[in-house]
PQR file of N, CA, C, O and H, with PARSE charges and radii, in Angstrom:
ATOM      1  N   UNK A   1     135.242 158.653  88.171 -0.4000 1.5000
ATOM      2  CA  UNK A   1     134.601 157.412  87.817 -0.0000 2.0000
ATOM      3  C   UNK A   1     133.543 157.674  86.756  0.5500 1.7000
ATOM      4  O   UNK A   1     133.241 158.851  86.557 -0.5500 1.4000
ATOM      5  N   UNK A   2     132.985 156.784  86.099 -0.4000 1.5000
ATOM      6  CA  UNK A   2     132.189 156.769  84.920 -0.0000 2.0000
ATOM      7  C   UNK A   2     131.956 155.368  84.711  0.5500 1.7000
ATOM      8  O   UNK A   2     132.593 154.400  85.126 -0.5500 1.4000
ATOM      9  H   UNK A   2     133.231 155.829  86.260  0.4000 1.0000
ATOM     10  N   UNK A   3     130.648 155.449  83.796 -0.4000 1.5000
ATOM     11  CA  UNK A   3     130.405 153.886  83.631 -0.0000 2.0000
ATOM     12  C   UNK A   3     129.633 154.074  82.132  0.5500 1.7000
ATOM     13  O   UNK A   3     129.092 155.108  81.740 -0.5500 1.4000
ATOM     14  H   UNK A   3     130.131 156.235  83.458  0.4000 1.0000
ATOM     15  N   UNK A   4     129.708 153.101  81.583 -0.4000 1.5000
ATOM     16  CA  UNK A   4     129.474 152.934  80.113 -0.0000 2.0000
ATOM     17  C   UNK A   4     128.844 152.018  79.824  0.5500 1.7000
ATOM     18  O   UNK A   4     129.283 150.870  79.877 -0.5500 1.4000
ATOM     19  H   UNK A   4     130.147 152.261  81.902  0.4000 1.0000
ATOM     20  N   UNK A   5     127.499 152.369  79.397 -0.4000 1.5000
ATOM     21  CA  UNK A   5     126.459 151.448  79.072 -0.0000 2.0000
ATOM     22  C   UNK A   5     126.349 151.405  77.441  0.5500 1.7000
ATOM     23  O   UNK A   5     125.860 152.330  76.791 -0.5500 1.4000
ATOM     24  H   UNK A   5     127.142 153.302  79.353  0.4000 1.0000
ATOM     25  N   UNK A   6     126.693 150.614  77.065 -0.4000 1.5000
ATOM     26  CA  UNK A   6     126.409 149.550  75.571 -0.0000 2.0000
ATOM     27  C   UNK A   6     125.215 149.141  75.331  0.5500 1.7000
ATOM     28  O   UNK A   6     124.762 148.166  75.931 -0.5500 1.4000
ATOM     29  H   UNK A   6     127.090 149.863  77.593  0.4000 1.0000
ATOM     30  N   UNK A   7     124.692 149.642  74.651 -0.4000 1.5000
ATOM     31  CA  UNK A   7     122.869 149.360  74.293 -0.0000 2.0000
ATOM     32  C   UNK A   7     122.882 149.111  72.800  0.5500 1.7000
ATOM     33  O   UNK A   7     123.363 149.874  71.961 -0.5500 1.4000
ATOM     34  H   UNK A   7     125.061 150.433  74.164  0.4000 1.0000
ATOM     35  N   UNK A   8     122.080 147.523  72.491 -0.4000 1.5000
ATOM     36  CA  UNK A   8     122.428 147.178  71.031 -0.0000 2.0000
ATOM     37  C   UNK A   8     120.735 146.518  70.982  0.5500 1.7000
ATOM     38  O   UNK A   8     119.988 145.984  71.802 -0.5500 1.4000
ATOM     39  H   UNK A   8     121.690 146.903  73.172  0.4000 1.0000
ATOM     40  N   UNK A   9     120.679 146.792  69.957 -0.4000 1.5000
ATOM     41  CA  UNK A   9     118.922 146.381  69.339 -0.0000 2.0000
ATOM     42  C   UNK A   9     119.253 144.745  69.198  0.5500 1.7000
ATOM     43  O   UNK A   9     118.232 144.118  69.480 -0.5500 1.4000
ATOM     44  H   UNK A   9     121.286 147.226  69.291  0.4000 1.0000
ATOM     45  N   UNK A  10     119.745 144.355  69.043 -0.4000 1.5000
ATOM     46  CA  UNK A  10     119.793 142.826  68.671 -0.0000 2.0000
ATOM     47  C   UNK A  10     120.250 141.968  70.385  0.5500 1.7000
ATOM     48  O   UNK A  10     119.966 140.770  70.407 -0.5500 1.4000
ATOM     49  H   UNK A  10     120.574 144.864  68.813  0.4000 1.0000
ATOM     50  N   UNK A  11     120.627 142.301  71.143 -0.4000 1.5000
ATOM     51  CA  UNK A  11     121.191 142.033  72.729 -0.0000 2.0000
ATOM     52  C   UNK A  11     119.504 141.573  73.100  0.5500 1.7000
ATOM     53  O   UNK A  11     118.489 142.234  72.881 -0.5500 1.4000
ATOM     54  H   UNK A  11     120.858 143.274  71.125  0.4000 1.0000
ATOM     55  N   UNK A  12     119.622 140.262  73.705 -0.4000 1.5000
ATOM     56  CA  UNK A  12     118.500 139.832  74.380 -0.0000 2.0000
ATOM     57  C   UNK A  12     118.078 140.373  75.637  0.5500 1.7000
ATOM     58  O   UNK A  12     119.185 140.396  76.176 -0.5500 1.4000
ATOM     59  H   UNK A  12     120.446 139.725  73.883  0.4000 1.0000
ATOM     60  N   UNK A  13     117.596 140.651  76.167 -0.4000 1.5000
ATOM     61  CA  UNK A  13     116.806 140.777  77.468 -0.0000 2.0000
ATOM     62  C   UNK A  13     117.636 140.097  78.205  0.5500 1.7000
ATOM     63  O   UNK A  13     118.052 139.114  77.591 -0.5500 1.4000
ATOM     64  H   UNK A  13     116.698 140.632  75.729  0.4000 1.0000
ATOM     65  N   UNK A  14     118.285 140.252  79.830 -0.4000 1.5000
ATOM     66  CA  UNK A  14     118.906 139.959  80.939 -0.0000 2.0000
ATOM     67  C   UNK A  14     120.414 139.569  80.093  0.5500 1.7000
ATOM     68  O   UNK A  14     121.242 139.232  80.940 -0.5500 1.4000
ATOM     69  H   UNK A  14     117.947 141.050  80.329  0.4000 1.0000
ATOM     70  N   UNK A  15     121.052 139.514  78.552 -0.4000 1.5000
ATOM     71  CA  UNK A  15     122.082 138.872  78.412 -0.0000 2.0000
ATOM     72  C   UNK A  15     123.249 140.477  78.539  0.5500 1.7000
ATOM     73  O   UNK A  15     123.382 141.507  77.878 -0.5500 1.4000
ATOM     74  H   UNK A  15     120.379 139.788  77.864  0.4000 1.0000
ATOM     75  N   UNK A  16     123.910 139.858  79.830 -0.4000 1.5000
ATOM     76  CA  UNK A  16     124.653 141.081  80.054 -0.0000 2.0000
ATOM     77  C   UNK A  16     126.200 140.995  79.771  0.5500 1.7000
ATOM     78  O   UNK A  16     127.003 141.643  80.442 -0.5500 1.4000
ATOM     79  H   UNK A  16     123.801 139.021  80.367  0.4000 1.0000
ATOM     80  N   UNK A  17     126.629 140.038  78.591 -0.4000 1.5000
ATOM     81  CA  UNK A  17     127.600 140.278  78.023 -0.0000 2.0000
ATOM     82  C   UNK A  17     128.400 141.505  77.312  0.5500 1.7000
ATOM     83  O   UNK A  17     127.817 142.462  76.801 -0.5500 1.4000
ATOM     84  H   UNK A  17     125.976 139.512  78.046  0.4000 1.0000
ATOM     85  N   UNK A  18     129.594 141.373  77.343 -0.4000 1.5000
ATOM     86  CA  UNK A  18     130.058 142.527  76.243 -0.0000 2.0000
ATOM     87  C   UNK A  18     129.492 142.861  75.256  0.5500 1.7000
ATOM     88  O   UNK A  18     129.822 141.908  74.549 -0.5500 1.4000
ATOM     89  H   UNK A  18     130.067 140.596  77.759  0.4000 1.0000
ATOM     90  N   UNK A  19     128.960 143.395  74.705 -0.4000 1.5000
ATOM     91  CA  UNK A  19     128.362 143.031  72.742 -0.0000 2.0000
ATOM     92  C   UNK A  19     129.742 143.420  71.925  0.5500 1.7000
ATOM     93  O   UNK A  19     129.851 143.097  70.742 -0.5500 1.4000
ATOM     94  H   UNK A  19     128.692 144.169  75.279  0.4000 1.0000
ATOM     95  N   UNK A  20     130.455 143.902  72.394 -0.4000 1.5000
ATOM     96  CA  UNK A  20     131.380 144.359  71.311 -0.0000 2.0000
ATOM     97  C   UNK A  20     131.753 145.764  70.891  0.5500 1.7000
ATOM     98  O   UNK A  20     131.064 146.567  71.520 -0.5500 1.4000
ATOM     99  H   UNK A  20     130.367 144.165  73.355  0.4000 1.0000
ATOM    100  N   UNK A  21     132.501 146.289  70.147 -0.4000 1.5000
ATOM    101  CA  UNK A  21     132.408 147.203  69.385 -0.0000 2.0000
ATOM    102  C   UNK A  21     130.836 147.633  68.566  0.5500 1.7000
ATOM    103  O   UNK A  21     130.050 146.716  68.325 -0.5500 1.4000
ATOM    104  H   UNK A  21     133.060 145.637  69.636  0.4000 1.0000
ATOM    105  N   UNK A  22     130.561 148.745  68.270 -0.4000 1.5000
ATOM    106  CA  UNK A  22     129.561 148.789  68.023 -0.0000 2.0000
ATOM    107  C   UNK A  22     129.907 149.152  66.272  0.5500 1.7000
ATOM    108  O   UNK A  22     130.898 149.697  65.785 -0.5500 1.4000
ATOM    109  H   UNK A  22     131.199 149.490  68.465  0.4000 1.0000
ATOM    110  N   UNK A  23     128.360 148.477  65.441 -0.4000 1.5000
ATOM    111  CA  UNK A  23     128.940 148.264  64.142 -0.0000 2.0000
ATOM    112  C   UNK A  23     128.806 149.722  63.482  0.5500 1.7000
ATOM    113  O   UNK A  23     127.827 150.320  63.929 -0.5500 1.4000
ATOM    114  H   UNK A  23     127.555 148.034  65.837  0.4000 1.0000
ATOM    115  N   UNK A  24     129.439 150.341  62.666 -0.4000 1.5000
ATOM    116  CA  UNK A  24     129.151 151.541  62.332 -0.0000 2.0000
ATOM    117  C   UNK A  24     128.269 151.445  61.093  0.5500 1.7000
ATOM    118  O   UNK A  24     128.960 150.738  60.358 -0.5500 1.4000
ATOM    119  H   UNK A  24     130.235 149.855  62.304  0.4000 1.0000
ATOM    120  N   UNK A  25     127.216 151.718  60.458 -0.4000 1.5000
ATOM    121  CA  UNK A  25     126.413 151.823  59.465 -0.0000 2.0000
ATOM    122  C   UNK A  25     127.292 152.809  58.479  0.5500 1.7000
ATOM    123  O   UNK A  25     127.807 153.897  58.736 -0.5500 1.4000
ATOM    124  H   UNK A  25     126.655 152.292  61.055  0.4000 1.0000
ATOM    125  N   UNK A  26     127.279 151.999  57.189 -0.4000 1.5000
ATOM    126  CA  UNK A  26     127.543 152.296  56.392 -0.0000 2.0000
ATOM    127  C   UNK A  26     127.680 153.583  55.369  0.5500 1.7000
ATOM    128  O   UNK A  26     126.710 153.902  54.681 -0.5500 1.4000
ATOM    129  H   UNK A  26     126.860 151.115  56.980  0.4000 1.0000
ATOM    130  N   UNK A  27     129.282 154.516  55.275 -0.4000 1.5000
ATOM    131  CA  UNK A  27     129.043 155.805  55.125 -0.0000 2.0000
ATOM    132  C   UNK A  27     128.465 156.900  56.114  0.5500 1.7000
ATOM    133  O   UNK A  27     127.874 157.980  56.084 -0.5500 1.4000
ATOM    134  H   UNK A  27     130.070 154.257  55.834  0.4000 1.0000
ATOM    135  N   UNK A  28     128.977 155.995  56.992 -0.4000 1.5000
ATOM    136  CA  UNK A  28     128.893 157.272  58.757 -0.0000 2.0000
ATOM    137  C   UNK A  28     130.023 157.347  59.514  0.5500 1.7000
ATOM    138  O   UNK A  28     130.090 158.080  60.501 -0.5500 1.4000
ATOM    139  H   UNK A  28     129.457 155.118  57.016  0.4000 1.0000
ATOM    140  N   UNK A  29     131.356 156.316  58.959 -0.4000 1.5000
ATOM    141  CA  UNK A  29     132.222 156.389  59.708 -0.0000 2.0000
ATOM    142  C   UNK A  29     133.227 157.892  59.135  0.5500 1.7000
ATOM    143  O   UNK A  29     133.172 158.257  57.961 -0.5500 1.4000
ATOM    144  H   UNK A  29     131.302 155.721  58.157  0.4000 1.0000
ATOM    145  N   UNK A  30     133.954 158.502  60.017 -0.4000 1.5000
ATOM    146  CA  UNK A  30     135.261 159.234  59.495 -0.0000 2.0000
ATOM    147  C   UNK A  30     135.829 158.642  58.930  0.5500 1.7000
ATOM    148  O   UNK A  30     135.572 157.439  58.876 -0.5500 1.4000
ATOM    149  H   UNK A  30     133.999 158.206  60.971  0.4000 1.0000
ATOM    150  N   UNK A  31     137.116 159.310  58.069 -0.4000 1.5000
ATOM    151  CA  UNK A  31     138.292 158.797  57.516 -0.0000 2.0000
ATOM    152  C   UNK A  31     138.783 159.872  57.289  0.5500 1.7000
ATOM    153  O   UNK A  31     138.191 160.948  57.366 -0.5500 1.4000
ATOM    154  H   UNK A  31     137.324 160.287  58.112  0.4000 1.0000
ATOM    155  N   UNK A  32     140.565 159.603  56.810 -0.4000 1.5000
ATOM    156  CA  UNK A  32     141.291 160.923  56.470 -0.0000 2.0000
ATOM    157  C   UNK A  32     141.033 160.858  55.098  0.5500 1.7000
ATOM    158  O   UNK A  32     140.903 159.851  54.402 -0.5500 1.4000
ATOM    159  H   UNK A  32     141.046 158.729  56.748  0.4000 1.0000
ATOM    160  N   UNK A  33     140.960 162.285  54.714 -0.4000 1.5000
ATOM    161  CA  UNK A  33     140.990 162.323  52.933 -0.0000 2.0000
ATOM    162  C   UNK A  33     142.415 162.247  52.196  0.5500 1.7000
ATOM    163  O   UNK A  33     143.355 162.996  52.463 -0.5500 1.4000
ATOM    164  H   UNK A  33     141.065 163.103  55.279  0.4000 1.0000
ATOM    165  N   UNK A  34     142.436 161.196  51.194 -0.4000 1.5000
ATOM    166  CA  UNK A  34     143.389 160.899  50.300 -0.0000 2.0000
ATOM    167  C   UNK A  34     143.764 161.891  49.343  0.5500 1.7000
ATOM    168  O   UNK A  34     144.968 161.993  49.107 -0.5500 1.4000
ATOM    169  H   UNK A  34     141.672 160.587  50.977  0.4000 1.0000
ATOM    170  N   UNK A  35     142.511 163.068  48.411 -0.4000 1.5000
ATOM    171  CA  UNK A  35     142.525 163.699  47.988 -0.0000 2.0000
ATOM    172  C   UNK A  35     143.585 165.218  47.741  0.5500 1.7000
ATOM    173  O   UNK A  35     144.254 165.900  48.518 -0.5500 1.4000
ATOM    174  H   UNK A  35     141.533 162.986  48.603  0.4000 1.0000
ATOM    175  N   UNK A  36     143.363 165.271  46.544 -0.4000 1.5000
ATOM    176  CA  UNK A  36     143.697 166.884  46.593 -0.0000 2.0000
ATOM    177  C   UNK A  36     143.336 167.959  47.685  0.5500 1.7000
ATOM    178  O   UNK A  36     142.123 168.074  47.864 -0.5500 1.4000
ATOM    179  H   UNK A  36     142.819 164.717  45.913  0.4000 1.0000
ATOM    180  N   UNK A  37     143.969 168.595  48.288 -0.4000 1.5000
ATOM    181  CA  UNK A  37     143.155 169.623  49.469 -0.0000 2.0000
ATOM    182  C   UNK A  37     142.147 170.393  48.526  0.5500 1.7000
ATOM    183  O   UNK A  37     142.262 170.340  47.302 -0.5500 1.4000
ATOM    184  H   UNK A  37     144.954 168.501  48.143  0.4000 1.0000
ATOM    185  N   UNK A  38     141.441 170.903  48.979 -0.4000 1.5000
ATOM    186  CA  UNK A  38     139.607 171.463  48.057 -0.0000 2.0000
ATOM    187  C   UNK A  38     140.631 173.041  48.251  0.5500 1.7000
ATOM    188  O   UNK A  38     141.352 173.440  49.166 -0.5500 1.4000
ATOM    189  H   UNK A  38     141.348 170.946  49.973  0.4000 1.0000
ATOM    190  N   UNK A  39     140.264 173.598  46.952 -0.4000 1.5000
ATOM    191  CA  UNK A  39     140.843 175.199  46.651 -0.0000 2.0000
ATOM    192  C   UNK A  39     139.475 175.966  46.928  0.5500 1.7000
ATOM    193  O   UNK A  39     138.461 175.829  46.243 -0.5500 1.4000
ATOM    194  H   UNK A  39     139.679 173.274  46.209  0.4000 1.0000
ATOM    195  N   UNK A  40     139.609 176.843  48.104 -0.4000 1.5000
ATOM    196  CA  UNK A  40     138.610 177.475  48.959 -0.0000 2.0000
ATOM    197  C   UNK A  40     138.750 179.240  48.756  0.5500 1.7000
ATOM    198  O   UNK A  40     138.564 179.685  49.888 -0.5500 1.4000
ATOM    199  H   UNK A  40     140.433 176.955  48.660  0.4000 1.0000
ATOM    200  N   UNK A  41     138.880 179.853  48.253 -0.4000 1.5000
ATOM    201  CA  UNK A  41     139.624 181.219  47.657 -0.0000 2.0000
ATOM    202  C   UNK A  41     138.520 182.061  48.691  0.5500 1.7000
ATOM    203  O   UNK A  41     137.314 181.814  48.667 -0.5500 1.4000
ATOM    204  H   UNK A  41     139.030 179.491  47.333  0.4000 1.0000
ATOM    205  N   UNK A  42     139.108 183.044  49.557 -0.4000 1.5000
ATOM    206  CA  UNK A  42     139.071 184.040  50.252 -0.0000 2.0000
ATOM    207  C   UNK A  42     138.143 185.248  49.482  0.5500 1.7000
ATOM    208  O   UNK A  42     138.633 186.164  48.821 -0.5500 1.4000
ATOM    209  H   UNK A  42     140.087 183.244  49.576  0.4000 1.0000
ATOM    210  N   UNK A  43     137.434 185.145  49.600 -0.4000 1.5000
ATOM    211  CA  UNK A  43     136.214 186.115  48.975 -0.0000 2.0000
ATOM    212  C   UNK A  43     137.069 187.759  49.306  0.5500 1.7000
ATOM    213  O   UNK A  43     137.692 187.874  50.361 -0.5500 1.4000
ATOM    214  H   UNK A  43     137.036 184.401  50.136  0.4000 1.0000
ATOM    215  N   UNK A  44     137.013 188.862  48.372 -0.4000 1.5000
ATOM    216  CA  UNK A  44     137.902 190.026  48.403 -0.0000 2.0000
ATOM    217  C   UNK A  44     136.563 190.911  49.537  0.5500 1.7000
ATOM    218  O   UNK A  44     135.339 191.034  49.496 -0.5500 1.4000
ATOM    219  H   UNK A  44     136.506 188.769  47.515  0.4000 1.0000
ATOM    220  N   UNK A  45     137.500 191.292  50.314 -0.4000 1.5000
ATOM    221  CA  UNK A  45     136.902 192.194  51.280 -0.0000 2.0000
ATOM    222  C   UNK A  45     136.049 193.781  50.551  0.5500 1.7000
ATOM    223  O   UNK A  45     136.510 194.653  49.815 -0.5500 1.4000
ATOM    224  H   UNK A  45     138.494 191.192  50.347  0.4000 1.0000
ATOM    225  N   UNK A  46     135.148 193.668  50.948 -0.4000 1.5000
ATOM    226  CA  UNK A  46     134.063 195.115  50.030 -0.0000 2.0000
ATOM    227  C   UNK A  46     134.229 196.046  50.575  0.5500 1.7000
ATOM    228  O   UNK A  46     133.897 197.048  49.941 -0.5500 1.4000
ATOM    229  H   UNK A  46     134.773 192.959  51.546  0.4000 1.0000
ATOM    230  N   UNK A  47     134.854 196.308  52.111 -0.4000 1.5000
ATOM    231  CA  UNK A  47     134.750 197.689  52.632 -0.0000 2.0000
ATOM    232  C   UNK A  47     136.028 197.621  53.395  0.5500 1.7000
ATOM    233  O   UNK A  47     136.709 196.636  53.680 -0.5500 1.4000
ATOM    234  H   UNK A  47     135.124 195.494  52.626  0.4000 1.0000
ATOM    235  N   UNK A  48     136.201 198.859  53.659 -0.4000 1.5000
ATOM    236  CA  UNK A  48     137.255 199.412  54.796 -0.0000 2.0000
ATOM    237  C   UNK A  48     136.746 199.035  55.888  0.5500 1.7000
ATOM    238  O   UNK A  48     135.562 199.025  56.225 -0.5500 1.4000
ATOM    239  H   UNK A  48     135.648 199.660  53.427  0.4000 1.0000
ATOM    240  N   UNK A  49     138.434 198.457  56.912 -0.4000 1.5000
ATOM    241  CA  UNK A  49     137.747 198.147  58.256 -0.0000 2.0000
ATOM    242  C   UNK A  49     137.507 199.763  58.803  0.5500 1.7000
ATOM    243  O   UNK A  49     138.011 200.845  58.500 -0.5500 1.4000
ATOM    244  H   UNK A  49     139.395 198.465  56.638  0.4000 1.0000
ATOM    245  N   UNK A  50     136.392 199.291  59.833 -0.4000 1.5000
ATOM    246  CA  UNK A  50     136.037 200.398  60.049 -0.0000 2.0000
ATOM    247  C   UNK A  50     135.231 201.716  59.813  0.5500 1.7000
ATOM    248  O   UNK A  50     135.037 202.762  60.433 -0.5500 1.4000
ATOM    249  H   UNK A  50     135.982 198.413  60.079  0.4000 1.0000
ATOM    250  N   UNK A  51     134.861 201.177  58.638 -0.4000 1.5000
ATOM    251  CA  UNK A  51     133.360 202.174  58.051 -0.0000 2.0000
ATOM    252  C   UNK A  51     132.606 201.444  57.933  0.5500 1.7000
ATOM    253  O   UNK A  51     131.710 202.093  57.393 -0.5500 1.4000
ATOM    254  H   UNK A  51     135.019 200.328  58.134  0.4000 1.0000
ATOM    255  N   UNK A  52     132.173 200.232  58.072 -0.4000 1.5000
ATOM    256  CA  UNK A  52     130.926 199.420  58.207 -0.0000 2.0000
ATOM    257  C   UNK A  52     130.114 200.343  58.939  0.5500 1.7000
ATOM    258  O   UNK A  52     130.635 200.964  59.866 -0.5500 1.4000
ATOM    259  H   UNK A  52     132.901 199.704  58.510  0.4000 1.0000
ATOM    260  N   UNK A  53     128.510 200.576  58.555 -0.4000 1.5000
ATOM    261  CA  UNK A  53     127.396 201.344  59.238 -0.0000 2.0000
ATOM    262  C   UNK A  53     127.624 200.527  60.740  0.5500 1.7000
ATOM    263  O   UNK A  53     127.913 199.337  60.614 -0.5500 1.4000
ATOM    264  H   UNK A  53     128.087 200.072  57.802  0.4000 1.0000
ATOM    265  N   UNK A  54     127.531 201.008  62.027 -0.4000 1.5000
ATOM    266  CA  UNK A  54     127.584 200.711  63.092 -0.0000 2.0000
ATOM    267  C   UNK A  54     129.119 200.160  63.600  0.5500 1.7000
ATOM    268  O   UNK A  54     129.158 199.415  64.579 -0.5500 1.4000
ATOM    269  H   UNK A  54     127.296 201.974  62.129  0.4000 1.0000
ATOM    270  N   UNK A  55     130.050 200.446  63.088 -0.4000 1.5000
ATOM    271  CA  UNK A  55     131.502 200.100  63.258 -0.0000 2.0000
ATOM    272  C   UNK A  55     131.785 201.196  64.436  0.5500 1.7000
ATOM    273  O   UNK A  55     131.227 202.287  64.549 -0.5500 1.4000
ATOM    274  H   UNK A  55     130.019 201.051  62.292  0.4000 1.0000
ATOM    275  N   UNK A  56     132.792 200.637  65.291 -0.4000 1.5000
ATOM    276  CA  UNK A  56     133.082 201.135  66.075 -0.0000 2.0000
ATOM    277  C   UNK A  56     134.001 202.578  65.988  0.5500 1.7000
ATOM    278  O   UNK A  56     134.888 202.542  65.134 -0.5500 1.4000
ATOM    279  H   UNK A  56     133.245 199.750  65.199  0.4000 1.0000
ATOM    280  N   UNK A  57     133.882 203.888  66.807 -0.4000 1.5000
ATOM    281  CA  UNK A  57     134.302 205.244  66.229 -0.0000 2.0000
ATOM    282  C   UNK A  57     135.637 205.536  66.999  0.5500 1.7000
ATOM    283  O   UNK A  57     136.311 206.524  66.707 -0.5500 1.4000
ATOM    284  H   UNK A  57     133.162 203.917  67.500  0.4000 1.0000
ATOM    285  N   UNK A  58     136.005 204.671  67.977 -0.4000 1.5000
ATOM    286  CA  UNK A  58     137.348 204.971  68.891 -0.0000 2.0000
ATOM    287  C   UNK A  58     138.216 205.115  68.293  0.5500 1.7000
ATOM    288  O   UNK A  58     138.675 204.319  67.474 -0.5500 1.4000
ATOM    289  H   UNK A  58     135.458 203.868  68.214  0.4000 1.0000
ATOM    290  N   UNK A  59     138.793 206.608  68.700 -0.4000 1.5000
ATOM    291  CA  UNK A  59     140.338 206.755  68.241 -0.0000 2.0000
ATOM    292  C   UNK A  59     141.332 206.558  69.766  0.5500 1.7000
ATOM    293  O   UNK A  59     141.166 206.711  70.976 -0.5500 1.4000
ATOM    294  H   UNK A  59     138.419 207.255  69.365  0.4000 1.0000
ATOM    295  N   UNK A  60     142.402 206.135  68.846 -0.4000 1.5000
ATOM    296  CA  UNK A  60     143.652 206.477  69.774 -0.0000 2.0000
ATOM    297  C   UNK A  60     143.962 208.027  70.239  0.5500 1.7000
ATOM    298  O   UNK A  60     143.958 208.863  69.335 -0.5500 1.4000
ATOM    299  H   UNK A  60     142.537 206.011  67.863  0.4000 1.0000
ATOM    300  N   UNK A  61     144.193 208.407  71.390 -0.4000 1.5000
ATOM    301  CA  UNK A  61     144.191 209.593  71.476 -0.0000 2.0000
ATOM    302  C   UNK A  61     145.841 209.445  71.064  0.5500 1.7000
ATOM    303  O   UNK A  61     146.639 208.508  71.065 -0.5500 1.4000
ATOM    304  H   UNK A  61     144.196 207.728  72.124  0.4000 1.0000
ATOM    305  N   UNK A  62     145.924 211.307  70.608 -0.4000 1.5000
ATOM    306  CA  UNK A  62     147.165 211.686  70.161 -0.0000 2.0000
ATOM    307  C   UNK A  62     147.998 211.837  71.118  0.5500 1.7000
ATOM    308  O   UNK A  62     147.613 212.052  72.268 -0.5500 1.4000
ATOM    309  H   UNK A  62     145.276 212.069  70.607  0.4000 1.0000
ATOM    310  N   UNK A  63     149.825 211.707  70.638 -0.4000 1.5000
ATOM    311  CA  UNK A  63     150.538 211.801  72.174 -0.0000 2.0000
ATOM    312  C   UNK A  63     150.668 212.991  72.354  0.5500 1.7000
ATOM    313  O   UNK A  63     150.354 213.878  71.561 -0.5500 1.4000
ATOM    314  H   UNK A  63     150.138 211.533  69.704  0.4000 1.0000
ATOM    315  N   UNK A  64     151.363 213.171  73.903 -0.4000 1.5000
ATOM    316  CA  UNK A  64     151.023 214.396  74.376 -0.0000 2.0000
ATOM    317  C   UNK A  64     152.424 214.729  74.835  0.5500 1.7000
ATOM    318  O   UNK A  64     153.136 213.877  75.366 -0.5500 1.4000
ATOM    319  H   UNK A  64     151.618 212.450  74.547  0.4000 1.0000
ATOM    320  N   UNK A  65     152.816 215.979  74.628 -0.4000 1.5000
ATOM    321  CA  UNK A  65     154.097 216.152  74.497 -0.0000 2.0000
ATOM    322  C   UNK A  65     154.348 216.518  76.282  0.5500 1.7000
ATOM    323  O   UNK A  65     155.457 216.360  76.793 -0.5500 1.4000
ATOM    324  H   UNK A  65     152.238 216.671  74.198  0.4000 1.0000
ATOM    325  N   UNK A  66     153.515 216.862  76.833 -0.4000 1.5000
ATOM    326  CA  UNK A  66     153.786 217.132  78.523 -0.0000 2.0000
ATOM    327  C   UNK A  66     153.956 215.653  79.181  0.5500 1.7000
ATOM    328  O   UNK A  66     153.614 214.732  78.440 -0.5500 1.4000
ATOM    329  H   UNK A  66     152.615 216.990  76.418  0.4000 1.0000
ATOM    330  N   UNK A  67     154.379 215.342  80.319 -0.4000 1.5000
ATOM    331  CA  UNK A  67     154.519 214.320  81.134 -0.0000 2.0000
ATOM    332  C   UNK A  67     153.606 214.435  82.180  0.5500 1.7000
ATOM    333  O   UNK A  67     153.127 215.564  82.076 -0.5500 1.4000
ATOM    334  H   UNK A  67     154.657 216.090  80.921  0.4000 1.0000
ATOM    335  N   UNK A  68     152.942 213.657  83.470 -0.4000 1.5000
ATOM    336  CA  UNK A  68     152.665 213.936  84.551 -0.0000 2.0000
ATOM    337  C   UNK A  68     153.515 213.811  85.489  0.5500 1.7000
ATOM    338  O   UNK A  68     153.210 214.112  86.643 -0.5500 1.4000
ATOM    339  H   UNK A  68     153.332 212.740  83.555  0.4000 1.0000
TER
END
């Protein structure tokens, strides 16, 4: 359950009607863009993974030719 309270600056005191949809102010609503998609280019990576100062030092250990 849930309940949904509608609070509008212009609604009188005790008038406990619907008010409506609420109006959206102008240049606040969403929309989908019509546009060209925006060309966002992947900045080139500066280092090797893995040598960053404080990068992690774990190796895979090597296989091991015995079985248990």
């Amino acid at each position: 359950m849930f309940t949904t309270l509608k609070v509008r600056a212009n609604q009188p005191a005790g008038d406990y009607r619907d008010p409506g949809d609420y109006a959206q102010p102008a240049g606040t609503q969403a929309y989908e863009w019509q546009g060209a998609p925006a060309h966002t280019p992947r900045p080139a990576r500066a280092d090797t993974p893995g040598t960053v100062p404080g990068a992690a030092t774990a190796r895979k250990p090597a296989a091991s030719s015995h079985q248990h």
